[in-house]
C-alpha positions in Angstrom: 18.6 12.6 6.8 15.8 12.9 9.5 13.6 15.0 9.4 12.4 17.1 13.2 9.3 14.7 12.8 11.2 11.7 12.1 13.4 12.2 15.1 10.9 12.9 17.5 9.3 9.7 16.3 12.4 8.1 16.9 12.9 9.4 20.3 9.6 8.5 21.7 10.3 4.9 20.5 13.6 4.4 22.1 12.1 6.1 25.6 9.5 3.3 25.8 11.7 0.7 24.9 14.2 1.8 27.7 11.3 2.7 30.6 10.9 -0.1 32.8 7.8 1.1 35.0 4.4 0.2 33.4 2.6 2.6 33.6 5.0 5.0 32.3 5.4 3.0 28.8 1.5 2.8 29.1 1.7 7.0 28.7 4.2 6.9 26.6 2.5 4.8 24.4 -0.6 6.9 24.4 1.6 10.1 23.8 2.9 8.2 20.5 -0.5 7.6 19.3 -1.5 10.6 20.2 1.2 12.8 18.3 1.1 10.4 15.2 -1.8 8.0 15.0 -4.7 8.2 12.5 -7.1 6.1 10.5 -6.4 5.3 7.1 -7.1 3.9 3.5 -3.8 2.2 3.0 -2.7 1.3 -0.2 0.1 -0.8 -1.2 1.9 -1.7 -5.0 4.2 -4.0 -6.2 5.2 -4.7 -9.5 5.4 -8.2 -10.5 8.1 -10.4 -11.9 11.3 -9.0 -10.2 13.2 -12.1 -9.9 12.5 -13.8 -13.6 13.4 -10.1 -15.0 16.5 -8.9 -13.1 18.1 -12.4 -13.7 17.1 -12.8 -17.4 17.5 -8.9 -18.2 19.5 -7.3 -15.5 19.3 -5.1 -12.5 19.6 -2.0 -14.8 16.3 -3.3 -17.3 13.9 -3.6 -14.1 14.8 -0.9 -12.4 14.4 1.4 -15.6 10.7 -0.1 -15.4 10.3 0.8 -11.8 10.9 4.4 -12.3 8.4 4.3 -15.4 6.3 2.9 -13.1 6.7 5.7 -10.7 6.4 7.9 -12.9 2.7 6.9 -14.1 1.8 6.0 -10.7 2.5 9.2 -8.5 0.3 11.8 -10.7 -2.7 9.0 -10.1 -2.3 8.6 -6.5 -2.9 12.5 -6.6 -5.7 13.0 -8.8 -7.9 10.6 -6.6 -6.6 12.6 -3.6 -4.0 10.2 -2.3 -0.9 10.9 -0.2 2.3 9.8 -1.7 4.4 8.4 1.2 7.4 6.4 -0.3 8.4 4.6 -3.3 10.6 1.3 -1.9 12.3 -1.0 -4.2 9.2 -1.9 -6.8 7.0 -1.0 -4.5 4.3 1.8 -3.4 3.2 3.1 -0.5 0.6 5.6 -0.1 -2.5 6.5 2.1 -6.1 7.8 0.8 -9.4 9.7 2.9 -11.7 6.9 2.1 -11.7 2.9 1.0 -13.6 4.3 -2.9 -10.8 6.4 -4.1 -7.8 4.3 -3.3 -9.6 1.3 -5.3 -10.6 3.9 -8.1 -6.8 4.6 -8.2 -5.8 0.8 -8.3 -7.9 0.2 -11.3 -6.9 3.6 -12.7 -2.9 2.2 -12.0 -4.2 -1.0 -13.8 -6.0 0.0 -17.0 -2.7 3.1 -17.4 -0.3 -0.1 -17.5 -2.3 -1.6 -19.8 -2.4 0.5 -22.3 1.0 1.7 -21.9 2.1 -2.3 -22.5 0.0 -2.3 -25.8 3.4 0.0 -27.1 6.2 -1.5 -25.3 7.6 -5.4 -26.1 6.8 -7.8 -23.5 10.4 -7.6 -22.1 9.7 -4.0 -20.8 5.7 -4.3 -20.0 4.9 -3.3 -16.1 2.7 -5.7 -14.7 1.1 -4.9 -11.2 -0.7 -5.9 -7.6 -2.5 -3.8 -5.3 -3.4 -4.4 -1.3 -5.9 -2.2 0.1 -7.1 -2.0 3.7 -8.1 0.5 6.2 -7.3 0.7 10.0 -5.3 3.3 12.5 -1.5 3.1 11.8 1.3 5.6 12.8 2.0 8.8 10.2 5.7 10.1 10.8 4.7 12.8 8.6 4.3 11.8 5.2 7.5 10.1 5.3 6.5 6.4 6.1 3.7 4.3 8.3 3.3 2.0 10.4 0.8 -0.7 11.3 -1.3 -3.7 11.0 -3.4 -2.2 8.2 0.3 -1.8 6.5 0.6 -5.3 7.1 -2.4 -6.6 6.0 -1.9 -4.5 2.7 1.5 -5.1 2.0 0.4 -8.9 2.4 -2.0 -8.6 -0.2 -0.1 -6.6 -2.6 3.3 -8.0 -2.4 2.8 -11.5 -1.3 -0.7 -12.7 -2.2 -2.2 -10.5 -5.3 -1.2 -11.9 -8.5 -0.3 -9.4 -11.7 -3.6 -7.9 -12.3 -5.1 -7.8 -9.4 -6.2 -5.9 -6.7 -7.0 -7.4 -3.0 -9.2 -5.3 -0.2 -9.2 -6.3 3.3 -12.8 -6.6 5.0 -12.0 -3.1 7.0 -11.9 -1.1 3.8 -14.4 -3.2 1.8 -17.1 -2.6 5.0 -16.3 1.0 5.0 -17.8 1.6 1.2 -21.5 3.1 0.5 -23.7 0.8 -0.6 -24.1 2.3 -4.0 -20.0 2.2 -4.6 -21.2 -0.7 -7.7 -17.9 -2.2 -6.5 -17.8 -6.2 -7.2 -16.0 -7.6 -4.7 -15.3 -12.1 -4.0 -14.3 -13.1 -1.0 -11.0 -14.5 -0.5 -9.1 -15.7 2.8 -6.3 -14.2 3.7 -3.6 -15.1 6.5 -0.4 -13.6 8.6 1.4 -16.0 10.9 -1.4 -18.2 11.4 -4.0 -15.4 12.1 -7.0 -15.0 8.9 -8.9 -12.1 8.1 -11.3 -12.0 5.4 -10.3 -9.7 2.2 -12.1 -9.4 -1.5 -10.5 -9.7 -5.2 -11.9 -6.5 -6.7 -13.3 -7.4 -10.4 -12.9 -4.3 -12.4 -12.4 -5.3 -16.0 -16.0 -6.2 -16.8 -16.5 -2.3 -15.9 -13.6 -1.1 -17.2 
């Protein structure tokens, strides 16, 4: 069910995508940004092996693991001041203040799962990614988001971040203090064709 947010949302969209003249999608446009645009840490999880486990265990197995993972996840996501916007399949999404305490939370998520697989038998252990980036993206509400920091995120966390690790695009990374005594390598990243730089956060040595 939408909510009045959602549907306001909605209708803006389908307005510009039905006004012909120019400069009227040029103000609706503005409008949308206006009523719903902001700059954000975004912060995207996946958990990792979905294939190998739903086919060897079943559909029921993983997704048992995906709400243990939700379950350890959301309370984190709030203690470092996150915003919780949507658990999607395996997957994460929320939004931070600041680049230093979405990656505190990744590592937090990390070291949890960890210990939490030292007392489970590897059939059941959560494994997970992380994609971090920062940039201005649409908030309808705190019900989802939109934009190309989402994309570069999702990227990292779902497509390129293996189990363990936790990728930070060059927005986010640039935006920390200098004494943040994050260690971050540089890794290329790309999106149909188009590269942006992005780090592989090392977080065990400290950890």
């Amino acid at each position: 069910m939408k909510t009045k947010v959602s549907a306001k949302f909605q209708k803006l969209l389908l307005r510009y995508s039905q006004e012909t003249e120019t400069e009227k999608r040029r103000k609706l446009e503005e409008k949308i940004w206006m009523e719903f645009g902001a700059q954000h840490t975004v912060f995207i999880l996946d958990m990792s092996g979905f294939s190998l486990l739903t086919r060897k265990y079943g559909i029921v197995h993983y997704m048992s693991m995906v709400r243990r993972m939700q379950l350890t996840v959301a309370p984190i996501v709030k203690s470092y001041s996150g915003t919780f916007i949507k658990f999607e399949a395996d997957n994460c999404f929320a939004v931070f203040p600041d680049p230093g305490s979405a990656i505190h939370a990744a590592i937090a998520m990390q070291h949890a799962f960890a210990a939490a697989n030292l007392l489970t038998e590897d059939d059941l252990d959560i494994h997970i990614s992380c994609g971090i980036d920062y940039g201005r993206i649409l908030m309808i509400g705190s019900e989802d988001c939109y934009g190309d920091a989402i994309n570069r995120a999702c990227k990292m966390g779902e497509d390129l971040a293996a189990a363990g690790e936790i990728f930070v695009g060059a927005d986010a990374m640039q935006r920390l203090p200098p004494d943040s005594g994050f260690i971050g390598h540089p890794i290329d990243i790309a999106i149909s064709g188009i590269e942006f730089p992005a780090f592989s956060i090392e977080y065990r040595a400290n950890g």
